[in-house]
C-alpha positions in Angstrom: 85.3 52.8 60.0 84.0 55.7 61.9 84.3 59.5 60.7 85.4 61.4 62.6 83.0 64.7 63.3 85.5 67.9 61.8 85.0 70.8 63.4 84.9 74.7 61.7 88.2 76.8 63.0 85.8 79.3 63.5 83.6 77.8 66.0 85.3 75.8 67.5 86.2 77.0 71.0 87.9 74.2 72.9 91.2 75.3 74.9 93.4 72.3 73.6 96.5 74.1 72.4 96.4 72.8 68.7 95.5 75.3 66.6 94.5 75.4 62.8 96.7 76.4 60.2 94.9 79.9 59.2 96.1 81.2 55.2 93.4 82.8 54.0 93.9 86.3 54.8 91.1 89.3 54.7 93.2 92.2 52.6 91.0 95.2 54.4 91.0 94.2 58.0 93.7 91.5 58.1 91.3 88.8 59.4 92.5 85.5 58.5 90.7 82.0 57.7 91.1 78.6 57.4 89.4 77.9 53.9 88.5 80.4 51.0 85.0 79.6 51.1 85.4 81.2 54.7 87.0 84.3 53.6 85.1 84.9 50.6 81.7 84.7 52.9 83.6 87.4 55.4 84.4 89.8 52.4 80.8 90.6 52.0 81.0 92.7 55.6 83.4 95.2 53.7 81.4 95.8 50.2 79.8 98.8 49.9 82.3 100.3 52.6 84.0 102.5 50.1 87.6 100.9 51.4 89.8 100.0 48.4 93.0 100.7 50.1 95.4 98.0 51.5 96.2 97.9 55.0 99.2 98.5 56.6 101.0 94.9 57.5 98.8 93.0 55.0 100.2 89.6 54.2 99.7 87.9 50.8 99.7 84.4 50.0 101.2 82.1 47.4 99.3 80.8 44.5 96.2 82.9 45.4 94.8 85.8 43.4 94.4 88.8 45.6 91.6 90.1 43.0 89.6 87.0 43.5 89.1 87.5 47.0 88.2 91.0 46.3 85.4 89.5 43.9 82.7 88.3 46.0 80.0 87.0 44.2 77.1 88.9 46.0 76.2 92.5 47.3 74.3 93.7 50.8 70.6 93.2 49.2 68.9 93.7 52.7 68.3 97.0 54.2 66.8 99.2 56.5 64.1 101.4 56.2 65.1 103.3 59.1 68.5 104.3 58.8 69.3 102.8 55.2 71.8 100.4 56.3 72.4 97.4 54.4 73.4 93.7 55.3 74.5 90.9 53.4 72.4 88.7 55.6 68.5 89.0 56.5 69.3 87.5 60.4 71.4 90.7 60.6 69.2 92.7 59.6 66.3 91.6 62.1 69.2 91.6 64.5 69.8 95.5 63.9 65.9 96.3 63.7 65.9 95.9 67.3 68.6 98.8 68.0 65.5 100.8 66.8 62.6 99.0 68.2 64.5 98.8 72.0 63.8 95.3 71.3 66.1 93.1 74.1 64.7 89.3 74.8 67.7 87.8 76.6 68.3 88.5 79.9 71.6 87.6 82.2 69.9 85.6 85.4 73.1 87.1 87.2 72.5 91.0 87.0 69.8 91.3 84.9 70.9 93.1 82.0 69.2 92.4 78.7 70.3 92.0 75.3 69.4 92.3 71.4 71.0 89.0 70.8 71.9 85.6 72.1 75.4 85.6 71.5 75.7 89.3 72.7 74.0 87.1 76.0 76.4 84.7 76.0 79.7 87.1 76.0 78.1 88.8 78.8 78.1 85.5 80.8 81.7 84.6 80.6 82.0 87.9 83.2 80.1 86.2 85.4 81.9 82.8 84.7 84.8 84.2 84.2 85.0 81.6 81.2 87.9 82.6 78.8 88.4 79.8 75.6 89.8 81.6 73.3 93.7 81.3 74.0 96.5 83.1 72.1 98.8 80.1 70.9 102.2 82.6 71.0 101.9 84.1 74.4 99.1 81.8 76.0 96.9 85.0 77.3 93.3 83.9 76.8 90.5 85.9 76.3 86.4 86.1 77.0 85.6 87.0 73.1 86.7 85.7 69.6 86.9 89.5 68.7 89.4 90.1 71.8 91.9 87.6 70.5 92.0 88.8 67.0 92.9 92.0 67.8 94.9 90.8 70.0 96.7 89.1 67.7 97.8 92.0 66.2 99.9 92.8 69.1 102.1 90.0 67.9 102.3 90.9 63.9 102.6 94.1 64.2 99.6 95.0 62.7 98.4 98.3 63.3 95.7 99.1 60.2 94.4 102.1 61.4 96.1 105.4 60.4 95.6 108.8 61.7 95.8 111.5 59.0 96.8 114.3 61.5 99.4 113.1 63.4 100.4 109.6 61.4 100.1 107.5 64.4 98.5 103.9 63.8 96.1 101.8 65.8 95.1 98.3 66.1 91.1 98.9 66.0 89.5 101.5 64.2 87.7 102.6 67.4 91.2 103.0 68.8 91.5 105.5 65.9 88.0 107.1 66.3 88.4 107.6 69.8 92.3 109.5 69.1 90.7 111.6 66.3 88.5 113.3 68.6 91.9 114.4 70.7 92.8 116.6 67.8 89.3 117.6 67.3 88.8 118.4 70.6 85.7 116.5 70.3 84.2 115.9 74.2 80.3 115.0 73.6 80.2 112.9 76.9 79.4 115.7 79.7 79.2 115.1 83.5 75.5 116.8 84.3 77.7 116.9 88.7 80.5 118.8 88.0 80.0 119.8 84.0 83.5 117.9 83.2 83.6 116.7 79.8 85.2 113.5 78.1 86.2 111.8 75.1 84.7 108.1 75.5 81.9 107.2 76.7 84.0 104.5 79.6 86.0 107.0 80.7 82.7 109.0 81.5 81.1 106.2 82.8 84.2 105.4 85.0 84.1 109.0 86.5 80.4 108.9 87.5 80.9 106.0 90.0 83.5 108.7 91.8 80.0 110.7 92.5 78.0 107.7 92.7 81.2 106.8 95.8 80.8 103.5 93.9 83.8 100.5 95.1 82.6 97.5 93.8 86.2 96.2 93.3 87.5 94.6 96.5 90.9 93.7 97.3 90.9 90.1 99.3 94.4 90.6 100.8 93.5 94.4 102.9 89.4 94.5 102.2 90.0 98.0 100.6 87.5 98.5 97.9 88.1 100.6 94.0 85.5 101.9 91.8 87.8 100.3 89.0 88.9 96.6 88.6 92.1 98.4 86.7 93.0 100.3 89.9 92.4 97.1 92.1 94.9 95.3 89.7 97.5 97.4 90.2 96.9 97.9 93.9 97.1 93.9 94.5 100.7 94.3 92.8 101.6 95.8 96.3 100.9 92.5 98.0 102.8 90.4 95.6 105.6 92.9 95.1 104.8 92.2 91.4 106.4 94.9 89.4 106.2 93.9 85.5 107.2 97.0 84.0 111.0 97.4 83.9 113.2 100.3 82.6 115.6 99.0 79.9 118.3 102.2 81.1 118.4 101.2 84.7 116.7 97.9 85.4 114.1 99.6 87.8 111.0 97.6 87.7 107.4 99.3 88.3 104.1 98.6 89.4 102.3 100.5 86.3 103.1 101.9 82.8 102.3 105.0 83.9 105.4 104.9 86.1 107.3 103.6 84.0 106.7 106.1 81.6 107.0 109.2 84.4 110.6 107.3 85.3 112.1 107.3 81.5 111.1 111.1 81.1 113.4 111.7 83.8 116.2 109.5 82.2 115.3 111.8 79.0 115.7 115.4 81.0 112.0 115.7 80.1 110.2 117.4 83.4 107.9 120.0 81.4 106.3 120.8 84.6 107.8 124.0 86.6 106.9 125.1 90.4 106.0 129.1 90.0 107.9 129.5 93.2 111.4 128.3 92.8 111.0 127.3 89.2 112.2 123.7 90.1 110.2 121.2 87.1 109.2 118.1 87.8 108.1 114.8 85.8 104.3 115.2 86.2 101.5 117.9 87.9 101.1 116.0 90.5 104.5 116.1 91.5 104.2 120.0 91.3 101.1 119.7 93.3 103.3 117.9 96.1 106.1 119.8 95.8 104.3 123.6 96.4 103.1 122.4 99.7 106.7 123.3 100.8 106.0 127.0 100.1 102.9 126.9 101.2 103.3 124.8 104.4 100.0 122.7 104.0 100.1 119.9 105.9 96.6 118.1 104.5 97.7 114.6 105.9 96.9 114.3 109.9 97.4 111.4 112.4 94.4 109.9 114.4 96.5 108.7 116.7 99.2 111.6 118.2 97.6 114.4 115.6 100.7 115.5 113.5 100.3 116.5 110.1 101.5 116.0 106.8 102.1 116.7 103.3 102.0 113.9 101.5 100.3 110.7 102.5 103.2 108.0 102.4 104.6 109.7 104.9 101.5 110.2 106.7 101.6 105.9 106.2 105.4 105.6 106.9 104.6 108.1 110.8 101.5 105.3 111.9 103.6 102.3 111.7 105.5 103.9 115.1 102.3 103.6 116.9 101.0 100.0 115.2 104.6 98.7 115.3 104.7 97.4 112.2 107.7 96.5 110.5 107.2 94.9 107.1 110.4 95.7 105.8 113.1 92.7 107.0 116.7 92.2 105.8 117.4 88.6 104.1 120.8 89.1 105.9 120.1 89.8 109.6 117.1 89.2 109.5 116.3 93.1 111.1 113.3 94.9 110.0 112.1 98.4 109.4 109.4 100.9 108.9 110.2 102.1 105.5 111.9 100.7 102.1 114.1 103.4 102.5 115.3 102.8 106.0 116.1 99.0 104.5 118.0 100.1 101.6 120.3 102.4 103.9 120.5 99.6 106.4 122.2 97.0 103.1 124.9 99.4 103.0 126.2 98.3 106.2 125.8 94.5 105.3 127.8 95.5 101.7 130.4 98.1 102.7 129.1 101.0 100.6 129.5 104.0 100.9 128.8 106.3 97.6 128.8 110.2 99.4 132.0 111.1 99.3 132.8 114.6 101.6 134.7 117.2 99.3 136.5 118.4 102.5 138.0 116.1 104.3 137.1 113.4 101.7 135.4 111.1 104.3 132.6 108.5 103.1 129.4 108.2 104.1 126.3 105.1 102.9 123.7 107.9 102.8 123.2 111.7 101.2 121.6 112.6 104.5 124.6 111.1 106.8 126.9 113.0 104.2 124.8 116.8 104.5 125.1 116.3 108.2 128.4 115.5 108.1 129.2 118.9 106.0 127.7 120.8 108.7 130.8 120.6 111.0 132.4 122.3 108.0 129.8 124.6 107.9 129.4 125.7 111.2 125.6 125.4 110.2 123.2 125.6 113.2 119.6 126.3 112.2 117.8 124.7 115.1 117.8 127.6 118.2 116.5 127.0 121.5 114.5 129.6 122.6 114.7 128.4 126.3 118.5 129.0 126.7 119.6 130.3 122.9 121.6 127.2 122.3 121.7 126.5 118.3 122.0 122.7 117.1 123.0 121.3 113.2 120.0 118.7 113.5 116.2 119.2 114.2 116.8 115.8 116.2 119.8 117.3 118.8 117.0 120.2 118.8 114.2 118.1 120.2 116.3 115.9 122.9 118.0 119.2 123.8 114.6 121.0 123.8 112.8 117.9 126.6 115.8 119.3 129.3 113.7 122.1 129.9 110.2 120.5 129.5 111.5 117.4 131.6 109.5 115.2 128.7 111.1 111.9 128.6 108.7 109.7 126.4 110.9 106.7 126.2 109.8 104.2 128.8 111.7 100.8 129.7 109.0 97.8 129.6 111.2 96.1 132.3 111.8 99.0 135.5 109.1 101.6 133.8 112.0 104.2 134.5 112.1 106.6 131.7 114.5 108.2 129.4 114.6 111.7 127.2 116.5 109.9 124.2 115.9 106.4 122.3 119.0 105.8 122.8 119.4 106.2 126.5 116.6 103.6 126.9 118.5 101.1 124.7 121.7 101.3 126.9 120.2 100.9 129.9 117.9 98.2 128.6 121.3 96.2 128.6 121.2 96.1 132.1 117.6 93.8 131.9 119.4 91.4 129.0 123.3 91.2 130.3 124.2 92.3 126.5 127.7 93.6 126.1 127.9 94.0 122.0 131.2 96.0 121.9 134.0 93.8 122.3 138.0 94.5 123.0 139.9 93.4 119.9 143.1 92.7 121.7 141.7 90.5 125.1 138.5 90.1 123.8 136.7 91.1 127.0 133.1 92.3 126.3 131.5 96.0 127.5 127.8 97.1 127.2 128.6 100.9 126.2 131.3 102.2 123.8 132.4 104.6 126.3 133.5 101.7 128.8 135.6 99.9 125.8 137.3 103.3 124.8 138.1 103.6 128.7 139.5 99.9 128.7 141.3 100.7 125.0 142.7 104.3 126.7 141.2 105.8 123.8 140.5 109.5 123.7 138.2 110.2 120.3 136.7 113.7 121.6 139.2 116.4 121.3 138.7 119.8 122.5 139.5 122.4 119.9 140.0 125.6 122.1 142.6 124.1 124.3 143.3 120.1 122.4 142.5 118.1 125.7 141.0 114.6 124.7 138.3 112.6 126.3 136.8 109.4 126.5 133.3 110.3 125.6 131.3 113.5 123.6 129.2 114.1 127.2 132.7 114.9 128.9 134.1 117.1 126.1 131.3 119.0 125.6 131.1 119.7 130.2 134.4 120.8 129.2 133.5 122.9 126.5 131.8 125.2 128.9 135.0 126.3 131.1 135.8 127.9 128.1 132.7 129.6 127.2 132.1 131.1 131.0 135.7 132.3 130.9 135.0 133.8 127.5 131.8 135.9 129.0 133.8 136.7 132.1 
């Protein structure tokens, strides 16, 4: 019969999801093997590191003798004349010879990077590729790199090996570690020769150079916008899919990235270390402050190509251009309606569920909305902050203000598609539009008979909403009351 060829654990790189049983467990990096002979061959890495001290989450094993595996038979015989380092292996040290020589033989056909070694060549590839055989048998994420999925690994077990002295946090990878240590050092040796800003690791300096470089390599296939990092492009293709796989364990709130994750569970703690100088309001991050002072200051950095207004932030900037494209892409599963903004949507649920959470202290009406609820309280108020200048009338809302204010400039900017007559206020257009269509949405409860404005239905109804509080006359519509309202003012100045 045939034998069957076996294959090493260690080399093998197939994707099938059997994967051998691995006891034999390295005691100073937690590394773990198939057979002894294995493990015994890896010690020799570690001797003559000076580490003698176990590792945090190290396993042992039944029936084997944790000071036999500590025992290997040889040393590191080979070293270098250059630098004095030694190697249990005389490949490796021809390999490491070339650090000093500059000595790189392989080169990547694809970008034409070169390399010390073969394998080193062969990693590089799998970018290209986009190979990934090594696959994690407990959550199924694979990975380009043998050394990715062992420390990866770790994730799992709990491992974390790497301790820091100062502050007692631990680390999977002892770069991890080097590159913490430094924060407490305030060790920065990677300076930008541009703008002289200094960082810890040598990515993150390498990262910030494409900025001045105006390098976007990363290109989204959904909108064509480009990122100088693939991290970046990532998360920005999360706003296509609505993906959101970071979730808040006190509210259920799901986010894009960590980072806002972790800026939204501050706020459940009371943490907002960061104060406004003006009004001493604090806020979750700078950024937020940064966003926030542009009230006192009034900069508007944000302008629109299209009509010219300004703003502060740029969502809103993004929210204000959708009224000249059109666009709508938020619809409700209910209706079916859509809207401009997430926000607009939300509000619009309430009227599909009936909720209505702002409660007025005064009268102890409801509203669905805080905004609907501080408009509300300005009939309590007596509030008016919006003066015309034209004829000194004062209005509660900004948008009152602006219909009020196109009287006087005759502007009327709302144009009917059918008759091209045109109207001062939205919702003038929309009740004459009903005149085109034959709609008649408000309908008698008691006949049934159908009416295209409210006012026509509380005529038919006799019912008299609008009640005038000088002299308590009722009328059928606000337009009426308020012509009435002014007999009493001109007998007031007379």
């Amino acid at each position: 019969m045939k034998r069957e060829k076996r294959l090493d654990p260690l080399s093998d790189t197939s994707s099938t999801p059997r994967t051998p049983k691995r006891i034999h467990e390295c005691s100073e990096c937690g590394k773990s093997f198939a057979r002894r002979s294995l493990l015994l061959t890896h010690r020799k890495v570690h001797v003559g590191s000076g580490s003698s001290q176990d590792l945090e989450g190290e396993e042992s094993f039944p029936g084997k003798n944790s000071k036999d595996l500590r025992s290997p038979p040889t040393l590191k015989p080979y070293k270098c004349e250059e630098c004095e380092l030694c190697f249990n292996k005389k490949s490796r040290l021809r390999t490491h010879q070339k650090i000093h020589t500059g000595e790189k033989p392989y080169q990547c056909l694809e970008c034409g990077n070169f390399f010390c070694e073969k394998a080193t060549l062969r990693n590089h590839e799998r970018i290209h590729t986009g190979e990934k055989p090594y696959k994690c048998w407990q959550c199924g994420k694979s990975f380009a790199q043998n050394s990715s999925l062992w420390i990866h690994r770790k994730t799992h077990v709990g491992i974390k090996s790497y301790k820091c002295f100062e502050c007692g946090k631990c680390f999977t990878q002892s770069s991890t570690l080097r590159s913490h240590e430094k924060t407490h050092a305030g060790i920065k040796p990677y300076k930008c020769f541009e703008c002289g800003k200094c960082f810890t690791q040598s990515s993150g300096f390498r990262r910030h150079q494409k900025t001045h470089r105006g390098e976007k390599n990363e290109k989204c296939l959904e909108c064509g916008k480009c990122f100088t990092l693939r991290s970046t492009l990532v998360v920005h293709q999360r706003r296509h899919t609505r993906e959101k796989p970071y979730e808040c364990l006190e509210c259920e709130k799901r986010f894009v990235n960590s980072s806002e994750l972790r800026n939204h569970q501050n706020w459940h703690k009371g943490e907002l270390p960061h104060r406004c100088g003006e009004c001493g309001k604090s806020f979750v991050t700078p950024a937020h402050v940064q966003i926030h002072q542009r009230i006192h200051t009034g900069e508007k950095p944000y302008k629109c190509g299209e009509c010219g207004k300004c703003f502060s932030q740029k969502q809103h900037l993004g929210r204000h251009q959708r009224i000249h494209t059109g666009e709508k892409p938020y619809k409700c599963m209910e209706c079916g309606k859509c809207f401009v903004s997430r926000r607009n949507l939300r509000n619009h649920h309430k009227t599909h569920t009936g909720e209505k959470p702002h409660q007025c202290i005064d009268c102890g009406r409801f509203y669905s909305t805080s905004s609907a609820l501080r408009s509300h309280v300005k009939i309590h108020t007596g509030e008016k902050n919006y003066k015309c200048l034209d004829c000194g009338r004062t209005f509660a809302h900004s948008g009152s203000f602006r219909s009020h204010s196109r009287i006087h400039t005759g502007e009327k900017p709302h144009k009917c598609s059918e008759c091209d007559k045109c109207f001062s206020r939205k919702d003038y257009l929309v009740m004459h539009q009903r005149i085109h269509t034959g709609e008649k949405p408000h309908k008698c409860l008691e006949c049934g008979k159908c009416f295209a404005y409210p006012s026509t239905l509380r005529w038919h109804t006799q019912k008299q909403p609008y009640k005038c509080t000088e002299c308590e006359k009722p009328f059928h519509s606000k337009s009426k009351l308020e012509k009435h309202q002014k007999v009493h003012s001109r007998d007031k100045s007379l």
